[in-house]
N, C-alpha and C positions, 0 to 999 in steps of 0.2 A: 486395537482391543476395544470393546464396545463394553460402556457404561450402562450397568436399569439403576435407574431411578426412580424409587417405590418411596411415595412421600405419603405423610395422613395430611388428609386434604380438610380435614376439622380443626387444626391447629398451625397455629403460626410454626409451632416447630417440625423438624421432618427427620426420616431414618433414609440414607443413603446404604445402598447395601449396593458395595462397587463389585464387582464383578474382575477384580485384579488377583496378585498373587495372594494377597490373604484378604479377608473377611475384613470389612473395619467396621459397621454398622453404627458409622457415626451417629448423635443428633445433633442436626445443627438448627440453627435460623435459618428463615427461606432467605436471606442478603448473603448468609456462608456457602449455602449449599453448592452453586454454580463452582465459584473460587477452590473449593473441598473436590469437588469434582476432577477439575483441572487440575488440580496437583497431585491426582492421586491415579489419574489417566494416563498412561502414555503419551504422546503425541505423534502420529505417524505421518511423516514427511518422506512422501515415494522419490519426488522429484528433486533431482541433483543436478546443480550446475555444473558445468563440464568445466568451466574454467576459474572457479571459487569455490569455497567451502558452502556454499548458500545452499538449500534445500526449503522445500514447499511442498505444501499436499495437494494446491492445482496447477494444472498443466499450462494454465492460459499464464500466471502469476509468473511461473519457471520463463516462460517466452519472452515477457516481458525484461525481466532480469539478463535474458542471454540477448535482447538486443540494444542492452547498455554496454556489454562488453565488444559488441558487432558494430555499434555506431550505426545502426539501421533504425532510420528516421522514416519508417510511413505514413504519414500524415504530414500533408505540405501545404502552406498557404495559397493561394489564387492569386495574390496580388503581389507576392514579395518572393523571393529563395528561401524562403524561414521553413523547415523542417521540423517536425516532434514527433517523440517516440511515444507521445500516450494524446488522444481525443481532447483530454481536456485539456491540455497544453497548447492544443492549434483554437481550443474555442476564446480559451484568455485570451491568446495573440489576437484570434481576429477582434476582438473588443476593440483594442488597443486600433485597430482601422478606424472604428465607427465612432474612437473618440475625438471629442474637440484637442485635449492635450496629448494628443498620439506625438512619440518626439522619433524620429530614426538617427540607427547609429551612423556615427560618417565614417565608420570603418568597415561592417560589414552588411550595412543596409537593411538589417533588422528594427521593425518597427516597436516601440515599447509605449505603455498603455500611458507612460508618467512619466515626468520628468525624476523622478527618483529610481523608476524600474533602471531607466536606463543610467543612471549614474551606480547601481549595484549591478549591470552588467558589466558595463566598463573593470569596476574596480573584480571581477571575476576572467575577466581578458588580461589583468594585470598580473595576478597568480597563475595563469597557464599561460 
């Protein structure tokens, strides 16, 4: 469902006149108006996970989500077997090369930026 938003553009205050099942012709402040918007909007989430309750309104967002349940890691390091499922995950890793206290695990040969990254890996190898 699509909101107008008709505000007086002379005063701090503004008329929302939403475009839902009734009329509301709030006045709010310009800091309510957004928040007043949102709650009075629908929210329309096309995209459905096939294997969760999860839903989203973009498609690229939904992808993401179904390749945490798939365990597909595209993005893979150059220099190690370290795999990730999002860009910015392989670009911290690669840090963690180019640093002086870069420490690797002695168990599965993942490099970590810190000697603490890799001590909150560990204790996350302990729970799985």
């Amino acid at each position: 469902m699509i909101c107008n938003i008709k505000y007086i553009i002379s005063s701090a205050v503004h008329k929302c006149f939403c475009l839902t099942s009734h009329t509301c012709f709030a006045i709010l402040k310009n800091t309510d108006l957004l928040s007043h918007v949102c709650s009075t909007v629908p929210v329309v989430k096309p995209y459905q996970c096939d294997t969760c309750d999860y839903s989203c309104n973009m498609a690229y967002i939904l992808k993401k989500q179904q390749q945490q349940h798939s365990g597909e890691r595209p993005y893979s390091c150059r220099q190690c077997p370290y795999h990730s499922i999002a860009l910015a995950l392989l670009k911290q890793h690669m840090e963690a090369h180019e640093s002086l206290t870069a420490v690797t695990c002695p168990h599965c040969l993942i490099v970590w930026g810190s000697p603490k990254a890799l001590v909150l890996h560990k204790n996350h190898l302990k729970k799985n």
